[in-house]
MARBA-3410 file (N, C-alpha, C, O; in Angstrom, 1 decimal):
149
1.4,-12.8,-12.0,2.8,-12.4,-12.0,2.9,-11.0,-11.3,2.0,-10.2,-11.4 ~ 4.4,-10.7,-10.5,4.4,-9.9,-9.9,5.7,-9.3,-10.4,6.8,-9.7,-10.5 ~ 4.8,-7.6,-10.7,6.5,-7.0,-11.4,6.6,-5.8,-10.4,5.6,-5.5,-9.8 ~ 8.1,-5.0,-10.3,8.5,-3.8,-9.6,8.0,-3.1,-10.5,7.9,-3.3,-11.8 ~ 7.6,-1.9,-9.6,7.4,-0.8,-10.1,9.0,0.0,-10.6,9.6,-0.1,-9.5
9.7,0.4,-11.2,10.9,0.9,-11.7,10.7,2.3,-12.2,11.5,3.3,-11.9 ~ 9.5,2.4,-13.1,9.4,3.6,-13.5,7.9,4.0,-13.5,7.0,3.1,-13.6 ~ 7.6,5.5,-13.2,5.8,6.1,-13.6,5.4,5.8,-14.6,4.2,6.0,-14.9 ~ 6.2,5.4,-15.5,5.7,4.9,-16.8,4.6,3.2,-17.0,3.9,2.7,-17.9 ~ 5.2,2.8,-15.5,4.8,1.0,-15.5,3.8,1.0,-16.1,3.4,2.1,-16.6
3.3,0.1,-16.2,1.9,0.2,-17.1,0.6,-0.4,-16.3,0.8,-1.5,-15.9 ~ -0.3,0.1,-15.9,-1.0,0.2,-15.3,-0.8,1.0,-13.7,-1.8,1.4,-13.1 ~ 0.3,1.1,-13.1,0.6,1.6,-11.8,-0.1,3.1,-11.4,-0.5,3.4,-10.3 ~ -0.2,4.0,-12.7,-1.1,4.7,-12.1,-2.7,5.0,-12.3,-3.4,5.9,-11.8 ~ -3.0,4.0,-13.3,-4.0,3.8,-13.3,-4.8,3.2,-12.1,-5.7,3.7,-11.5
-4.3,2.1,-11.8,-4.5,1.1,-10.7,-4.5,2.5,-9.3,-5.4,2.5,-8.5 ~ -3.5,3.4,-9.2,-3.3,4.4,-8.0,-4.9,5.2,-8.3,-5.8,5.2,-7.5 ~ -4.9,5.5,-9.1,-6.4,6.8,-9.6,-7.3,5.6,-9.1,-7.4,5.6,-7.9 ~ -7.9,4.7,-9.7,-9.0,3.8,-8.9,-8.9,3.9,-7.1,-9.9,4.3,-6.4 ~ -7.7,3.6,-6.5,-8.1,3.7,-5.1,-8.4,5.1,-4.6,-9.1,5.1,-3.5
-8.0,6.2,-5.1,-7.8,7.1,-4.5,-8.1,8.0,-5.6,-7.1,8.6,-6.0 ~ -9.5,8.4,-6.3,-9.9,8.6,-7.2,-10.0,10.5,-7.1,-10.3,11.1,-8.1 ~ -9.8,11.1,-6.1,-9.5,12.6,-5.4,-8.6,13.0,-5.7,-8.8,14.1,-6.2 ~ -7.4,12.6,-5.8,-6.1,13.0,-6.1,-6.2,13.2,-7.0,-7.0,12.5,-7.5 ~ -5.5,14.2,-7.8,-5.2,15.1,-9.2,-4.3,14.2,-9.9,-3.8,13.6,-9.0
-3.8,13.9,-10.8,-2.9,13.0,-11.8,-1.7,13.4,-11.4,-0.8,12.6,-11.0 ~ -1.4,14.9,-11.4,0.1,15.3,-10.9,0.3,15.0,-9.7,1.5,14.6,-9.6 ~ -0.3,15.0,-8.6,-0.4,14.6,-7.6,0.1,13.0,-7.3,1.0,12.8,-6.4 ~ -0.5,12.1,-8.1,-0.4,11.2,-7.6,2.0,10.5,-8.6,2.9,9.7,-8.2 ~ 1.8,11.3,-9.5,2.8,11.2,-10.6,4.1,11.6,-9.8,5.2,11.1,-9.9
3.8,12.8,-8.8,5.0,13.1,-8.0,5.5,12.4,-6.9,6.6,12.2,-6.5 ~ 3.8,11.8,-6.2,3.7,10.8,-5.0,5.1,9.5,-5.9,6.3,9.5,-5.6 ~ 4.6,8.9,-6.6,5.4,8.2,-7.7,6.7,8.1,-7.8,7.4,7.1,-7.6 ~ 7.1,9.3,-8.0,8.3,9.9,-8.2,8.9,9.7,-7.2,9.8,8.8,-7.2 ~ 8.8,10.2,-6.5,9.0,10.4,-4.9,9.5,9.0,-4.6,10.7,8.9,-4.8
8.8,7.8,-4.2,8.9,6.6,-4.2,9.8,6.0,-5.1,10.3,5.0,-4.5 ~ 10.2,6.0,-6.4,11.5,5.3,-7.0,12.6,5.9,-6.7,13.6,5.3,-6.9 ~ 12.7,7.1,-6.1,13.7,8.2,-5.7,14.2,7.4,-4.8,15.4,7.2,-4.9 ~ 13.6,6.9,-3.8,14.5,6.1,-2.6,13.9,4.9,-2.5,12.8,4.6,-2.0 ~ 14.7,4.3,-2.9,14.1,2.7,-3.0,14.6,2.2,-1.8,14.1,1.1,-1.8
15.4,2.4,-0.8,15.5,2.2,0.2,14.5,2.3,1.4,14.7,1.6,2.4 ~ 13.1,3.2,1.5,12.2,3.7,2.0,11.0,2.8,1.6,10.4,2.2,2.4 ~ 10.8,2.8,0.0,9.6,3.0,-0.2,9.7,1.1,-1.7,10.7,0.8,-2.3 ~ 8.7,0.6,-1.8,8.8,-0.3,-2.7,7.5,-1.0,-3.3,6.7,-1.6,-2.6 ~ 7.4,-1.0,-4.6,5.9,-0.8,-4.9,5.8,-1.8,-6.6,6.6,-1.8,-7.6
4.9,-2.4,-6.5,4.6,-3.4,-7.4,3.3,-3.6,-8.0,2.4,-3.0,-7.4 ~ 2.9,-4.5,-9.3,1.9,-4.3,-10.3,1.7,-5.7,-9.8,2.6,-6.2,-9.2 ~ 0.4,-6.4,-10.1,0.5,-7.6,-10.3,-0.5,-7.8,-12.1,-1.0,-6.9,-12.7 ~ -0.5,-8.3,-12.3,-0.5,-8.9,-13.8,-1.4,-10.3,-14.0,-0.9,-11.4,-13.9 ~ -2.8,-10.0,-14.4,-3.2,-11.1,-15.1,-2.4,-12.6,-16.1,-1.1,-12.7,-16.2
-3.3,-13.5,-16.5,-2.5,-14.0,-17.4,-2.6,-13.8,-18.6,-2.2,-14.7,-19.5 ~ -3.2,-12.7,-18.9,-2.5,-11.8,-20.0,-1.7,-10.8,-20.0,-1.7,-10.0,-21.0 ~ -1.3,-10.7,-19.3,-0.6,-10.0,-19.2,-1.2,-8.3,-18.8,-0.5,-7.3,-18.9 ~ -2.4,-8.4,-18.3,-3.0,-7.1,-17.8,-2.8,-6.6,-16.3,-3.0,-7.5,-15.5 ~ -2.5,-5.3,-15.8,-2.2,-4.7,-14.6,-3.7,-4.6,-13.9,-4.6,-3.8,-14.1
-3.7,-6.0,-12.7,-5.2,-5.7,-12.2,-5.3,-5.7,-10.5,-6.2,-5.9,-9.7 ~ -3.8,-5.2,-10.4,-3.5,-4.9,-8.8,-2.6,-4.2,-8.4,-1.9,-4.1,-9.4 ~ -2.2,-3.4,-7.5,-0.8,-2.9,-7.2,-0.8,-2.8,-5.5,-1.9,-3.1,-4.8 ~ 0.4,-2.5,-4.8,0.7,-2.7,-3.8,1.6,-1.3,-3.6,2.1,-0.9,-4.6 ~ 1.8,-0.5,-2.0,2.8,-0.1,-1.9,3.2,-0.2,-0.6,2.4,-0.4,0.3
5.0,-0.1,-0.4,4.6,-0.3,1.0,6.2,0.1,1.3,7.0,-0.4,0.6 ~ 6.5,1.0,2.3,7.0,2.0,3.0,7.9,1.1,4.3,7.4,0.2,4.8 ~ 9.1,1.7,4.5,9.9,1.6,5.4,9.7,2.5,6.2,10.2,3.5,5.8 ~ 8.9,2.5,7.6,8.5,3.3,8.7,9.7,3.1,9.9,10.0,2.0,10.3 ~ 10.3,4.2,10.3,11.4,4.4,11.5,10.5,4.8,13.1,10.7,4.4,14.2
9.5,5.7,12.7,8.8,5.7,13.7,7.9,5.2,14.4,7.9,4.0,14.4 ~ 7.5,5.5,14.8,6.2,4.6,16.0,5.4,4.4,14.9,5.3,5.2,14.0 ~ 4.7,2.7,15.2,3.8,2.8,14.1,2.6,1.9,14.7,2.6,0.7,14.9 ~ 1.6,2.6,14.9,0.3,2.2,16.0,0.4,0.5,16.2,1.0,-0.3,15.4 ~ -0.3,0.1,17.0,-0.4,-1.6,17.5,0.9,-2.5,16.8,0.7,-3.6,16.4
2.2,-1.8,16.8,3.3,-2.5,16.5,4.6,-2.3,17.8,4.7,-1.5,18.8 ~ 5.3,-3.3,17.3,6.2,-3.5,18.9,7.6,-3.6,18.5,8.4,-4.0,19.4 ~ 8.2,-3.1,16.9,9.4,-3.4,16.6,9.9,-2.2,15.9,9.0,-1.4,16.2 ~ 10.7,-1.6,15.1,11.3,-1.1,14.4,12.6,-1.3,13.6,13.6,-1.5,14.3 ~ 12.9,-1.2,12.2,11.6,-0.4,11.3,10.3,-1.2,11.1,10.3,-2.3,11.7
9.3,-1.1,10.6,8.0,-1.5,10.3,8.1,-1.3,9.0,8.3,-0.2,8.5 ~ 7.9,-2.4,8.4,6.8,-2.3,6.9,5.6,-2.1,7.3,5.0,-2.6,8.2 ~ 5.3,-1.0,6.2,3.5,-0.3,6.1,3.0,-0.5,4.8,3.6,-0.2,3.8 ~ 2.0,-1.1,4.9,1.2,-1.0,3.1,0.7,0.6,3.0,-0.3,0.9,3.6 ~ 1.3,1.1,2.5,0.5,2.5,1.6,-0.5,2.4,1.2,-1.5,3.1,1.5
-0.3,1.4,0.4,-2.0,1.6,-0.5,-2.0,0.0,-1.1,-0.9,-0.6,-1.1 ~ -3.3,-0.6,-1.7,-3.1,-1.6,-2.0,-4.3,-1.8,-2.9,-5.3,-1.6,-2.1 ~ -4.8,-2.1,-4.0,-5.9,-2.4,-4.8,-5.7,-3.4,-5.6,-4.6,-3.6,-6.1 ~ -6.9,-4.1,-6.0,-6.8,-5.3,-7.2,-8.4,-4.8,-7.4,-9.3,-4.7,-6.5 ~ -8.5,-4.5,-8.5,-9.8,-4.4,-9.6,-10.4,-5.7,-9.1,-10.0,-6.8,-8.7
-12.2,-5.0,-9.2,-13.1,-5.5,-8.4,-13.3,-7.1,-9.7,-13.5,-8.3,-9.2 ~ -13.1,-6.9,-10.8,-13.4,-8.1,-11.3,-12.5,-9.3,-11.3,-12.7,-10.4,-11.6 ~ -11.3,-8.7,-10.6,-9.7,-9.9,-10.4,-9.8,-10.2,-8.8,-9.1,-11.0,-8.2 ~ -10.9,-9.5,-8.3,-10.2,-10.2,-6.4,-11.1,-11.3,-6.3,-12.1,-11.5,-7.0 ~ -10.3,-12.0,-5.3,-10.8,-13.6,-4.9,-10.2,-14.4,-5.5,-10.5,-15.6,-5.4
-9.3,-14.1,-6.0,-8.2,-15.5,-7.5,-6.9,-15.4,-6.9,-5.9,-15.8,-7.6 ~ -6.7,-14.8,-5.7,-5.1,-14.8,-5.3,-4.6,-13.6,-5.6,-3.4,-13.5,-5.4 ~ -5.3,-12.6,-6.0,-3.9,-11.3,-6.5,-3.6,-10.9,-5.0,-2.4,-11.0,-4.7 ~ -4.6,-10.4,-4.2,-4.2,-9.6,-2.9,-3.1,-10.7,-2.4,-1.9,-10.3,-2.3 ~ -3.2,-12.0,-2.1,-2.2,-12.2,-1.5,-0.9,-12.6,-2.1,0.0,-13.0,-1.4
-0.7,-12.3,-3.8,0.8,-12.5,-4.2,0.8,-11.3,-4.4,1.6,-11.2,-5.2 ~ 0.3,-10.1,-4.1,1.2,-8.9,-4.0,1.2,-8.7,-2.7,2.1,-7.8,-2.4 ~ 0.5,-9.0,-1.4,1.2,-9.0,-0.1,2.4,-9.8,0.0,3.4,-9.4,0.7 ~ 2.5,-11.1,-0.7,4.0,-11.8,-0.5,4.8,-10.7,-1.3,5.9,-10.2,-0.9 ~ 4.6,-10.5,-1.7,6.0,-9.3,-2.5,6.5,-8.1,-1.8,7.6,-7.6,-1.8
5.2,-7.5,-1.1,5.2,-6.6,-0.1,6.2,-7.3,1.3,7.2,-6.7,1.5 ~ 5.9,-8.3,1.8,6.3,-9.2,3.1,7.6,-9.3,2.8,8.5,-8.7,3.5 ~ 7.9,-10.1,1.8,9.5,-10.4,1.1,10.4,-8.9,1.0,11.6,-9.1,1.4 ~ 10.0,-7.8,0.7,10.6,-6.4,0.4,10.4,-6.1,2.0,11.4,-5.7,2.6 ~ 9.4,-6.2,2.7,10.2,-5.6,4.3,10.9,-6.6,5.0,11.2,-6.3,6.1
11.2,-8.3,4.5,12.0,-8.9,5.3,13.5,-8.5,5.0,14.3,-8.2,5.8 ~ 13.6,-8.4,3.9,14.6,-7.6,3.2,15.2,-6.5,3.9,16.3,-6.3,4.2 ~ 14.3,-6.0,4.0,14.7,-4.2,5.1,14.7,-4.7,6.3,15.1,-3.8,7.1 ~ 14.5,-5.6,6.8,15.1,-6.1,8.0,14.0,-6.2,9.3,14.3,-6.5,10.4 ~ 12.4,-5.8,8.7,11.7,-5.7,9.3,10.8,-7.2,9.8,10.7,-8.3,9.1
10.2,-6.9,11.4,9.9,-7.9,11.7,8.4,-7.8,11.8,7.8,-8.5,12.6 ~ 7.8,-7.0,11.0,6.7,-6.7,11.4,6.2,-6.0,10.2,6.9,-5.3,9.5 ~ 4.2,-6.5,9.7,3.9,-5.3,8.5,2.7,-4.9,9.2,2.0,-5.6,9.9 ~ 2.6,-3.5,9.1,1.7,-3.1,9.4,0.6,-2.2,8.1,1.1,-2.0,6.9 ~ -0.8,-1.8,8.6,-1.3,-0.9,7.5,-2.4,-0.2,8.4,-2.3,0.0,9.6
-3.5,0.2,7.4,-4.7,0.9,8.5,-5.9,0.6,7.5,-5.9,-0.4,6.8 ~ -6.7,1.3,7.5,-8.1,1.3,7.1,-9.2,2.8,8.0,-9.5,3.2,9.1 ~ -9.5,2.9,6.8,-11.0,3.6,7.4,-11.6,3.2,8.5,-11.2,2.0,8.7 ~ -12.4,3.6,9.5,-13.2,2.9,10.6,-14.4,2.2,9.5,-14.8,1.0,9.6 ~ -14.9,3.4,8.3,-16.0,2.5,7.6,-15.6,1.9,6.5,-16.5,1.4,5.7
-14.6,1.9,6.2,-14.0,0.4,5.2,-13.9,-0.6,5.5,-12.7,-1.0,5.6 ~ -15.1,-1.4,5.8,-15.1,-2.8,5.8,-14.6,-3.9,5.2,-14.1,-4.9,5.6 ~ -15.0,-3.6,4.0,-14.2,-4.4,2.9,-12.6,-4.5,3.3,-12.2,-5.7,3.4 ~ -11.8,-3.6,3.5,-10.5,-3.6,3.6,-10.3,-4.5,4.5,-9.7,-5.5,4.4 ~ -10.9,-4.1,5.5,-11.2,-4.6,7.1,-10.8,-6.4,6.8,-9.7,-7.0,6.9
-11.9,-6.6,6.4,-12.5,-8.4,5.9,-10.8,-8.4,5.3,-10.1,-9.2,6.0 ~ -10.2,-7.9,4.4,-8.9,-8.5,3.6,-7.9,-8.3,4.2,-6.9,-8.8,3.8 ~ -8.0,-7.5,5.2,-6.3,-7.2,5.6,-6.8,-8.8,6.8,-5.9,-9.7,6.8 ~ -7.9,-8.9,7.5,-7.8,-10.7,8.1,-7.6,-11.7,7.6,-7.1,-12.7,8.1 ~ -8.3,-11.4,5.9,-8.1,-12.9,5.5,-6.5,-12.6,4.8,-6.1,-13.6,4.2
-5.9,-11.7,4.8,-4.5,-11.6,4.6,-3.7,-12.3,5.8,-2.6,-12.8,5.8 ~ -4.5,-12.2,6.9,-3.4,-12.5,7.6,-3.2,-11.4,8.8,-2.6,-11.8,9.8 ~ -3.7,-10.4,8.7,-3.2,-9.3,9.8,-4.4,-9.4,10.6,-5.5,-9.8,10.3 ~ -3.8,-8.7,12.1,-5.0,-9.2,13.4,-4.6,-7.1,13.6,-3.7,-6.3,13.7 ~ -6.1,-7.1,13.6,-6.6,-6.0,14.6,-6.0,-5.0,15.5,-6.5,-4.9,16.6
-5.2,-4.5,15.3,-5.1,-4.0,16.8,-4.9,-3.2,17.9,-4.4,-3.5,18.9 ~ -5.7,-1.8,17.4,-6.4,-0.5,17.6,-7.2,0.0,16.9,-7.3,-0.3,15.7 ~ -7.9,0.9,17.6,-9.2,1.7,16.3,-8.5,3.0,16.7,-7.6,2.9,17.6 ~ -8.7,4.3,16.2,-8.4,5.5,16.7,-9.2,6.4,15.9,-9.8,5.9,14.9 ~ -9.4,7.8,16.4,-10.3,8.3,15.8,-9.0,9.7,15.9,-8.3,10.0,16.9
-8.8,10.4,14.7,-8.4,11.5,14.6,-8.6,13.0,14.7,-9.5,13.3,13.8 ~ -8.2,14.0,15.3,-8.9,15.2,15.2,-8.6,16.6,15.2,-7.8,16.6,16.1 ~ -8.7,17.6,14.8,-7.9,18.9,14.5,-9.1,19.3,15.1,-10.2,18.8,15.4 ~ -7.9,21.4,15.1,-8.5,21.9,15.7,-7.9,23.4,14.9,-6.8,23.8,15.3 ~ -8.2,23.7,14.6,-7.5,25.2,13.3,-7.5,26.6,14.6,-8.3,27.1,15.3
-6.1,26.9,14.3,-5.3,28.0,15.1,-5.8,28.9,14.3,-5.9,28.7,13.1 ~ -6.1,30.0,14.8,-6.6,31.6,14.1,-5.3,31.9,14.1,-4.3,31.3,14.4 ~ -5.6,33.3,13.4,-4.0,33.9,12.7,-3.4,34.3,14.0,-4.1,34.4,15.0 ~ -1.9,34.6,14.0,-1.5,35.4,15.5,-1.4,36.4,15.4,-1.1,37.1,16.3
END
């Protein structure tokens, strides 16, 4: 079962966020949160739920206006972030909370989802294919820090 996120309160949503992204500080991730129910027009984000009723996945995924690498339309749906606990994947969760993700950007009018991955996240790699998504840039990012003026 697939429920909206409505409130930081959901139950499991930010637990499920701390597992992917285990660096982020709690406030951190509580305001990221916040942020996102604030404009539900932008941003739309969901739990998925055992059959007991346990939170063993979540999804988010963003209304993008800008350019959004190896895409050809606008706006773009983007997955944010996306996790199902290592003991629930393979049973269908990743792909009934990508249908919920798909359904929320056809809604926004979008003809296209896009996401990313690490270059060494393979695992992701292997699921965003067998989700369904094809490949279609690598990029490597890079700074360069300005001394004081």
């Amino acid at each position: 079962m697939i429920r909206t996120c409505s409130t930081v309160d959901e139950p499991g949503w930010l637990e499920l966020r701390q597992a992917l992204w285990p660096d982020a500080p709690r406030q951190e991730h509580i305001a990221e949160m916040s942020e996102f129910l604030e404009a539900p027009e932008r941003y739309g984000q969901f739990v998925c739920l055992d059959e007991e009723g346990s939170p063993v996945g979540f999804i988010e995924v963003s209304l993008r206006q800008d350019y959004v690498n190896g895409t050809e339309s606008s706006p773009v749906g983007f997955i944010e972030g996306m996790y199902v606990r290592p003991e629930s994947r393979r049973r269908g969760r990743g792909e009934e909370l990508m249908s919920a993700a798909e359904a929320w950007a056809k809604r926004k009018g979008c003809k296209e989802l896009a996401s990313d991955a690490a270059l060494d996240n393979t695992v992701s790699h292997r699921s965003h294919l067998a989700l369904g998504f094809e490949e279609t840039e690598r990029v490597v990012y890079f700074r360069k820090l300005l001394g004081k003026a």
